[in-house]
N, C-alpha and C positions, 0 to 999 in steps of 0.2 A: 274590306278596307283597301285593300291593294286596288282592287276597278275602281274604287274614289281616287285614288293618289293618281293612277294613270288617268283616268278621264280628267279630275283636273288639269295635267298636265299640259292635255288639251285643249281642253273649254276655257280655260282662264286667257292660253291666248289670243283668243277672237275677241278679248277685251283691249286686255293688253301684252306683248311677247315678255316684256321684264316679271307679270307678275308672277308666271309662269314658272320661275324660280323657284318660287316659294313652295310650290307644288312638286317641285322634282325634290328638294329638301324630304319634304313630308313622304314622298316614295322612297327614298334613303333610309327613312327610318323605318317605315311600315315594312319596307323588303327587307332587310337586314333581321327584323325580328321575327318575321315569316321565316328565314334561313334559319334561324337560331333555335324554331319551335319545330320545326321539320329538318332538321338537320341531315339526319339519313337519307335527305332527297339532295343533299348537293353532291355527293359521291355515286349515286345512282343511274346517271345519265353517260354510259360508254362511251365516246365516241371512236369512229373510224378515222382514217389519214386525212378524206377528201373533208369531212365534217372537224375536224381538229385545225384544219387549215381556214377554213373560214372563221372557226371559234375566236383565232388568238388575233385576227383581223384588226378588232378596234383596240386591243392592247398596244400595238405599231402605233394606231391612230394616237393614240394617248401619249405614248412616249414620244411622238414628235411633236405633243404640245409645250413637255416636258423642254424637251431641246429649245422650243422659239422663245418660250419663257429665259433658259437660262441665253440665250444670245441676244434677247432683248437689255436683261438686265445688264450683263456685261458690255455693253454699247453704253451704257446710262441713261439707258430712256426711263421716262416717268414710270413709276412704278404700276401705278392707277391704270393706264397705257397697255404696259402687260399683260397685264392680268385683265383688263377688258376686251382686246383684243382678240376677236376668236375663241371666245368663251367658252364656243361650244364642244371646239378639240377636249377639253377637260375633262367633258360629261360620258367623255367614250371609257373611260374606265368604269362607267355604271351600268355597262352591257351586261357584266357578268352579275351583278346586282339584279337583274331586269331575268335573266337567264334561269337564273337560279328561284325566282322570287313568282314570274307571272308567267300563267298559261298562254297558249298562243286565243284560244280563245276568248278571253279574258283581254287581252290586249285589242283582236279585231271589235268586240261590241263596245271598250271604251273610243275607239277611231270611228266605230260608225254612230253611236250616241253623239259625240263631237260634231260626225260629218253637217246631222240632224241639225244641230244649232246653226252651225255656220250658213247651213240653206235658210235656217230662220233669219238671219244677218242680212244674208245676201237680197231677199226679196223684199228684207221690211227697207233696205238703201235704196233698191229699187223705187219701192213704192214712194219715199220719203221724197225722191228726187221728183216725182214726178208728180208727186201732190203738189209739193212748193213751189216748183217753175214751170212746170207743164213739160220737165222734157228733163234729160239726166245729163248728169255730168260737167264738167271744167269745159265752159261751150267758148272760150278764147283760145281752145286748143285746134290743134288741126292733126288729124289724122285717128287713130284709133281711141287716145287717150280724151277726145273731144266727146264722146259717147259715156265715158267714166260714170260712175254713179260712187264705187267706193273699190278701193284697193286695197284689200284683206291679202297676207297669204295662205292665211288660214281656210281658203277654200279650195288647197291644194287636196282637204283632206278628204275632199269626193271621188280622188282618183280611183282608188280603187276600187272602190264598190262601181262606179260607171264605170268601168274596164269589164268586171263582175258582169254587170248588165249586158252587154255589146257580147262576150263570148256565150251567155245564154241563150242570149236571143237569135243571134246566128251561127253559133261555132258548134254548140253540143247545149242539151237539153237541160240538163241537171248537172248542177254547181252544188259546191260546196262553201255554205255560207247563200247559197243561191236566194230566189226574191218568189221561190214555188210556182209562178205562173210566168207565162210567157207578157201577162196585161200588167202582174204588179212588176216585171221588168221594165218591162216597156215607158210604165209612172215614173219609177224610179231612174231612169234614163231620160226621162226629159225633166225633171226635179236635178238630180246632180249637173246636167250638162246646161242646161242654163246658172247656174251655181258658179258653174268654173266659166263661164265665157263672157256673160251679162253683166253684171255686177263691176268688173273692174276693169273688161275689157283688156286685157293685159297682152303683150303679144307672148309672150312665154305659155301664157295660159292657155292662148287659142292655139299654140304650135304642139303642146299635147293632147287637147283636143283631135285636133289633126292626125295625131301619129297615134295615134290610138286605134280612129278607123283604118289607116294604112295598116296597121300590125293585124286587123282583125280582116282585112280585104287579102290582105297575101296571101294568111295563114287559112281562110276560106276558099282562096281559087287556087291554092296549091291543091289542097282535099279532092276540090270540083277536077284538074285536073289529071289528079290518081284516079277517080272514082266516075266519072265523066258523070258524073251527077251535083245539079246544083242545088241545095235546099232552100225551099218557099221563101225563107225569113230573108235569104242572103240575096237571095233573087229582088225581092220588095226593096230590101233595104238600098242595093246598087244604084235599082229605078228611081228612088225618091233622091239621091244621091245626087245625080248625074242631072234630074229634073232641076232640084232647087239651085245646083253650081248654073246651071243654063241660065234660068230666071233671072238671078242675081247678076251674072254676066249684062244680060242683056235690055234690063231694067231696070239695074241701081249702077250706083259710082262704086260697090263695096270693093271691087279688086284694084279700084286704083286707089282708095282708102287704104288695102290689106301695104301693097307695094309701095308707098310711102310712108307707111308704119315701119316696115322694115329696112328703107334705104339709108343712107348715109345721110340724106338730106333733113329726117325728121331729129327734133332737138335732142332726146335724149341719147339718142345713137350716137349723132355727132360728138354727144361728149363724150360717149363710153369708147368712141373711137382717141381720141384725147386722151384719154388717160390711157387706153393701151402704148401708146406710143412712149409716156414718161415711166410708166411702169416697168415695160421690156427694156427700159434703155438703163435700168437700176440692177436689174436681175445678177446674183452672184450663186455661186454655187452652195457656198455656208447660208446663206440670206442672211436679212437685214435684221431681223429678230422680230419679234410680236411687239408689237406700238410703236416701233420706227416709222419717222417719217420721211419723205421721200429728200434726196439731198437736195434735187432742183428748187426746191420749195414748194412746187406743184400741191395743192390740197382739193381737197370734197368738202369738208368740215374743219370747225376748231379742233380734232385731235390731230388731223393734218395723215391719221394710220387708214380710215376710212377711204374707201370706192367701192361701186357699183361693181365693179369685176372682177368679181369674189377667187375665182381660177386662178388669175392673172397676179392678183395679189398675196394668197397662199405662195404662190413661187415666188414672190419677191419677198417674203419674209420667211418663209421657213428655205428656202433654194430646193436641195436636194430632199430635205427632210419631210418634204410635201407627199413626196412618190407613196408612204405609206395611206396616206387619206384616197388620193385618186385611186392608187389601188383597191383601196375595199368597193370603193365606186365601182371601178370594172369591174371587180372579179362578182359582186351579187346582178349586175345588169348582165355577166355573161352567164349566168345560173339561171336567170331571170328568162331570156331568151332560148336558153335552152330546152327550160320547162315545157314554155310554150310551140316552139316551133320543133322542136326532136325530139320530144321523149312522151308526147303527149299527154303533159300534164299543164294544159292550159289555162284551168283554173290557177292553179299554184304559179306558173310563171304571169299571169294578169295581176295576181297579187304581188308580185315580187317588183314588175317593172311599175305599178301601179303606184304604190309604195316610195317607189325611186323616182318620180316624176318630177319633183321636185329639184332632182338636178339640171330641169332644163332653162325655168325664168330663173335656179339660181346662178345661174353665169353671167347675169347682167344687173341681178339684185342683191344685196346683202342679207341673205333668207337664208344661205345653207347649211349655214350652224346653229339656227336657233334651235333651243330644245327639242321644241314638236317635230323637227323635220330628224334629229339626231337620234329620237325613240323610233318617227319609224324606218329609217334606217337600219334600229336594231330589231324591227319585228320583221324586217325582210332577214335580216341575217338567219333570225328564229326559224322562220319561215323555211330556208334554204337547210339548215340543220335536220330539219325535223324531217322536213322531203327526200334528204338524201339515207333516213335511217334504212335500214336494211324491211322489206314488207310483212316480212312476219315479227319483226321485232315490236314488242308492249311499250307504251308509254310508262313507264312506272307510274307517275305523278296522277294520270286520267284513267289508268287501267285503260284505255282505250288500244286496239289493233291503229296503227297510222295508216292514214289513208295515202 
């Protein structure tokens, strides 16, 4: 019952992100009774200094939802306002719910059952786009969004399994949670990465894409460099690389597409530049509170609390009280990176930044607090706990040695 409540959580948003609620509800109940029926297991789990410090993480998170609420209401903004705003600050008190209640494995097969769907999504928008007009996407646009077929965020949730992929296939052999062969990676690598890239065309999407092979290109010619050896996969992989950026160079318009997706001059940038400008020019140190609207009059929407620059607006409504959220941000991205590039656990840190990907199109989208992305936010924290237990210590819960 708990993998239903979590995999709901999931799969209901590639319907829709509000029903999604309903489904974090039903894992409140189901987790709390889990805790109740095994009790002995919430006292069970020791932790150390370094592992205590990330624990009480989203409690900070929570209590500065705490703060924007009570600063909201004491301004007099709409109530309804409040309490909609940033929803998702709220749901970080359900970490220790989630902590206590679900396995980490358990959590990754309901994210990759999800991821499963969403590639179903993604390719049946594909197909739909291009049975109906012979061609995809919002074709009065110009630049990347002109290709669109459909803009899901919920196809973030292939990141980390395609991260999975990319360090199999060229990094180290055998993963954990791995796809067994180097051919069912390889599937599963062009199945998720068309997923994230195809479908919604998105440039947040394609900038993780991107930095994905960079983190898997450094972390393999560092290696190459110790070891003055390059392996077959890494070698292929550069060449087909370096081939395809040529081709595209020099037989499509795609990089002058790429650089006016990203310039000042394509629409949405332009406004998101817009609103940075009224946004910064509000900023106080207390902030405005949760569903304030900005004094200029400046708006996105009827609630007038809404913009696209999710960063930008956390500081203008919570001020200082924000530092608690961007922190748990850094401090699991620098866990994350560590894994991967110093300690040589690069399975674990792929899942970690993999995970956290999400914080990259959410700086320019209103995606960073919805549910899906706030769970797995907390199954990297999981993730980060569990990695830094000591190696001979037992999992009570799985009897498992940790790997």
């Amino acid at each position: 019952m708990i993998f239903l409540s979590v995999f709901l959580i999931f799969v209901l948003s590639i319907i829709d992100g509000r029903i999604s609620y309903l489904a974090v509800a039903l894992f409140v109940v189901v987790g709390v009774l889990r805790m109740g029926f095994f009790s002995s297991v919430v006292g069970a789990r020791k932790l150390n200094s370094v592992q205590f410090f990330v624990f009480i993480l989203p409690l900070f998170v929570f209590l500065s939802w705490c703060y924007g609420v009570l600063v909201g209401l004491l301004n007099g903004v709409d109530v309804s306002y409040v309490f909609s705003n940033f929803a998702g600050l709220s749901l970080y008190v359900l970490f220790y719910i989630f902590y206590f209640s679900v396995d980490l494995d358990v959590s990754k097969k309901a994210l990759f059952y999800s991821a499963i769907c969403s590639c179903i999504f993604g390719f049946y928008s594909v197909y739909d786009s291009f049975a109906s007009v012979g061609g995809g996407g919002e074709l009065n646009q110009v630049g990347l969004a002109g290709f669109r077929t459909l803009y899901s965020a919920t196809f973030l949730y292939v990141v980390p399994f395609l991260f999975v992929c990319l360090v199999q296939l060229f990094l180290q052999r055998k993963c954990d949670f791995g796809f067994k062969s180097d051919l069912k990676a390889g599937f599963w690598l062009l199945i998720f990465g068309f997923t994230l890239v195809v479908p919604a065309m998105s440039k947040g999407f394609i900038l993780v894409f991107v930095l994905m092979f960079i983190l898997v290109f450094i972390e393999g010619y560092s290696s190459v460099l110790r070891s003055l050896v390059i392996g077959k996969n890494l070698f292929v992989m550069t060449f087909v690389v370096l081939l395809t950026g040529a081709l595209l160079l020099l037989f499509t318009d795609f990089y002058n597409i790429i650089f006016f997706s990203f310039s000042s001059g394509e629409g949405s940038n332009s406004v998101r530049s817009e609103q940075f400008d009224y946004l910064v020019s509000e900023w106080s140190f207390s902030g405005a509170g949760l569903g304030s609207s900005l004094i200029s009059g400046y708006q996105r929407d009827g609630t007038g609390y809404g913009f696209e620059l999710t960063y930008i607006n956390l500081v203008n409504k919570l001020g200082v009280l924000s530092i608690p959220l961007f922190f748990s941000y850094v401090s699991v991205l620098f866990f994350g990176f560590k894994f991967f590039f110093f300690d040589g656990r690069r399975v674990t840190g792929a899942w970690v930044l993999g995970l956290m990907a999400f914080l990259i199109p959410g700086a320019g989208n209103p995606l960073l607090l919805a549910p899906v992305f706030v769970f797995m936010h907390f199954i990297a924290i999981m993730l980060i706990i569990t990695e830094l237990s000591p190696r001979d210590e037992l999992d009570v819960i799985g009897g498992q040695k940790l790997k």
